[in-house]
C-alpha positions in Angstrom: 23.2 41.4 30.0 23.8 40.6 26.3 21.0 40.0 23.5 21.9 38.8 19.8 20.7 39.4 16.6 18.7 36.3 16.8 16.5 36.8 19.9 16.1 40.1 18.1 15.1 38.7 15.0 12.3 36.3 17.0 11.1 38.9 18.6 10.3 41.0 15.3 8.9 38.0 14.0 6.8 37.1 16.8 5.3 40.5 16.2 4.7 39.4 12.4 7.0 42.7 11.6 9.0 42.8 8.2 13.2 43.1 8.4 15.6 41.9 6.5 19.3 41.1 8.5 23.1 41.4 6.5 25.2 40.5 8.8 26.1 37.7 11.7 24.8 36.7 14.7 26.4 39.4 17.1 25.8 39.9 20.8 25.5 43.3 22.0 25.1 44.5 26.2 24.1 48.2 25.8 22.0 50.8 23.8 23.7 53.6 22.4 23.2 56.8 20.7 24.9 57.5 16.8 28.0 58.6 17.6 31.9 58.1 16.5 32.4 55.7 19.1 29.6 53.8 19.2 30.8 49.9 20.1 29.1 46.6 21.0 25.6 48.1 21.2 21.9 48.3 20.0 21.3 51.4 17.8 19.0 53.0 15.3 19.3 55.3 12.1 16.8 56.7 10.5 18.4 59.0 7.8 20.1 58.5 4.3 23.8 59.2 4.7 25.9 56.5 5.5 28.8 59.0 6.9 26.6 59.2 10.1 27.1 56.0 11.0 30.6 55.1 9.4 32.3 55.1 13.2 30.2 52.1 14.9 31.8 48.8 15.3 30.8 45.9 16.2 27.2 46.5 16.9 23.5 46.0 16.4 22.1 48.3 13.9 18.3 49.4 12.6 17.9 51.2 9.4 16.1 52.0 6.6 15.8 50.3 3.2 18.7 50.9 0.8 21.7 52.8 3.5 24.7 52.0 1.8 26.9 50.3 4.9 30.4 49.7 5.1 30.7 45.7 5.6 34.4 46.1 6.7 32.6 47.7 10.6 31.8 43.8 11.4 28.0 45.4 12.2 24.6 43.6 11.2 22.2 45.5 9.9 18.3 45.4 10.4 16.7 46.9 7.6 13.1 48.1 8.2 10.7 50.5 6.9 10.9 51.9 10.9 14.3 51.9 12.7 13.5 53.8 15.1 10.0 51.8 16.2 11.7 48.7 15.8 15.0 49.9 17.9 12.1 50.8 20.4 10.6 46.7 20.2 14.5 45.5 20.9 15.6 47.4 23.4 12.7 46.3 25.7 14.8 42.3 25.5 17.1 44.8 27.9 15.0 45.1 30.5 14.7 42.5 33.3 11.6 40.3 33.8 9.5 41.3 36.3 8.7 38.9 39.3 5.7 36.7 38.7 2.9 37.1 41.4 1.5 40.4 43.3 3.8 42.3 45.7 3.5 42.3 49.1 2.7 46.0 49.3 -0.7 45.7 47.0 -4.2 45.0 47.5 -6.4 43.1 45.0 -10.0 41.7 45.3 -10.2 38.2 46.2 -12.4 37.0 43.8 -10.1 38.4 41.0 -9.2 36.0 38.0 -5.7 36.2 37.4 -4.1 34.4 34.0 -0.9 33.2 33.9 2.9 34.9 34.1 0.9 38.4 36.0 2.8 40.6 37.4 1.7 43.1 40.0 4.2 45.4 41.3 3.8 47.8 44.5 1.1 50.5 45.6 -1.3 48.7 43.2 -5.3 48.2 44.4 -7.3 45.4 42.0 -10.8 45.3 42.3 -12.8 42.0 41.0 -11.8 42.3 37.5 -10.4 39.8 34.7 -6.3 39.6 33.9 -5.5 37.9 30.9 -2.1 35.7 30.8 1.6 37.5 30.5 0.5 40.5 31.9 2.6 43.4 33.8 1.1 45.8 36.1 3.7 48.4 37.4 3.6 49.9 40.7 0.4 53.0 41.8 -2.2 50.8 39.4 -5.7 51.1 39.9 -8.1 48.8 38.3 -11.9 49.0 38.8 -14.0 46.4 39.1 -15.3 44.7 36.1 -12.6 45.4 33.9 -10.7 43.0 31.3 -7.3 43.4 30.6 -6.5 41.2 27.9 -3.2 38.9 27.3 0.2 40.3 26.6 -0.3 43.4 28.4 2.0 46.2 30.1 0.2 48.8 32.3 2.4 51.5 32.9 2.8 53.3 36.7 -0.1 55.3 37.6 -2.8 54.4 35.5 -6.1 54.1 35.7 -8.0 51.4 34.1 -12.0 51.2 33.8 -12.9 54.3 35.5 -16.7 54.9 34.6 -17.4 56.8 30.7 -13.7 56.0 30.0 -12.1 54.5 26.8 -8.9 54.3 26.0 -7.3 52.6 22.8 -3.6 52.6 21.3 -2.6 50.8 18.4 0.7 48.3 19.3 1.9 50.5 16.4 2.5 53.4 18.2 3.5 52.3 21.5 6.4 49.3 21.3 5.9 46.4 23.7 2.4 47.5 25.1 -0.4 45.2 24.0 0.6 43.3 21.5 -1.5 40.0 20.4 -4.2 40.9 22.8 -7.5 39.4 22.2 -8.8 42.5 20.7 -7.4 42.0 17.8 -3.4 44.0 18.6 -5.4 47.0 20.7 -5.3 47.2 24.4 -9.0 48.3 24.8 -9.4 49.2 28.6 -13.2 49.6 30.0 -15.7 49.2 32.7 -18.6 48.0 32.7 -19.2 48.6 29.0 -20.2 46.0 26.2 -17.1 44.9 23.8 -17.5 47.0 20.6 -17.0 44.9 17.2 -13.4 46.2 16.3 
C-alpha cells in the first residue's frame, strides 16, 4: 500500500491541525525510523540538526518549524509544531480498514442502535447501548448497557466501556486517531448510566 502527501495533507486538515508542506506530491509504502538509508517512507524528526536527517531520499517527512533541509534529497517536508504526533495521525492511512458489520464470533444486544460504517471485531459482547457512526470496536470489547459511544470512535482490544462509577476521558490530543470530532466536543467520554456533564 502507498499513501501521498496529499491524503496526508487531508487528513491533517480534516483534523483542523496546522502544517505547512515544501515539497511535491510524493507516494511513500512504508514507515521508517531516521536512519542513513531511509528511502520511500513516512518518517518523523523532532530535533534541530539537519545532519540527522541528511541520508533520507525520497520520502515523507514531519518536522519542526525552521530545520534547515537539503532540497537536492527530492523529500517533502511537513512542518509542524509536533512531528512526532502528527507522524502518529499519518501512519494510521497505513493501516487497512476494518470490515463493516459485527463478526461472527460476537454477541450484542438486540435492541442495540448501531450508526453507520461500525465495526465490531471478534470476542466482543454489546449490551443495549448507543454506537455512533464510523466507529471501530476491536476484538475482547465489553460494553455495558446504556452506554454512548459517540461518532468517529476507535475502542482498542480489551476495554471496558461503562462499567458502573467509571469515567474515562482522553483528549484526541494525546492519543492520534482515537476520538476525534466526536460529539463531545473532540473527547471520547465513555459512561454508564450517568447524566452528560457540560464540557
Amino acid at each position: 500500500m502507498k499513501i501521498n502527501v496529499d491524503s496526508i495533507a487531508s487528513l491533517l486538515t480534516s483534523k483542523n491541525l496546522k502544517f505547512d508542506i515544501e515539497g511535491v506530491n510524493i507516494s511513500v509504502k512504508k514507515i521508517s525510523a531516521i536512519g542513513s538509508q531511509v528511502r520511500e517512507s513516512l518518517c518523523y524528526y523532532v530535533g534541530n540538526n539537519s545532519d540527522h536527517i541528511k541520508n533520507i531520499k525520497n520520502s515523507i517527512l514531519f518536522c519542526k518549524y525552521g530545520i534547515e533541509i537539503d532540497k537536492s534529497k527530492k523529500n517533502t517536508i511537513i512542518f509542524t509544531k509536533n512531528p512526532q504526533l502528527y507522524f502518529y495521525y499519518a501512519s494510521h492511512l497505513f493501516n487497512e480498514l476494518p470490515k463493516i458489520g459485527v463478526h461472527q464470533l460476537s454477541e450484542v444486544d438486540r435492541s442495540l442502535s448501531f450508526g453507520k460504517n461500525v465495526s465490531v471485531g471478534p470476542f466482543c459482547n454489546i449490551e443495549e447501548s448507543t454506537i455512533g457512526d464510523n466507529v471501530t470496536i476491536e476484538s475482547g470489547v465489553k460494553i455495558y448497557k446504556g452506554s454512548i459511544i459517540g461518532d468517529n470512535v476507535q475502542i482498542q482490544s480489551n476495554s471496558v466501556i461503562g462499567a458502573t462509577g467509571v469515567l474515562w476521558a482522553w483528549a484526541h490530543s494525546h492519543f492520534p486517531g482515537y476520538a476525534a470530532n466526536n460529539e463531545m466536543g473532540e473527547f471520547a467520554i465513555c459512561f454508564r448510566q450517568f447524566q452528560r456533564p457540560d464540557l
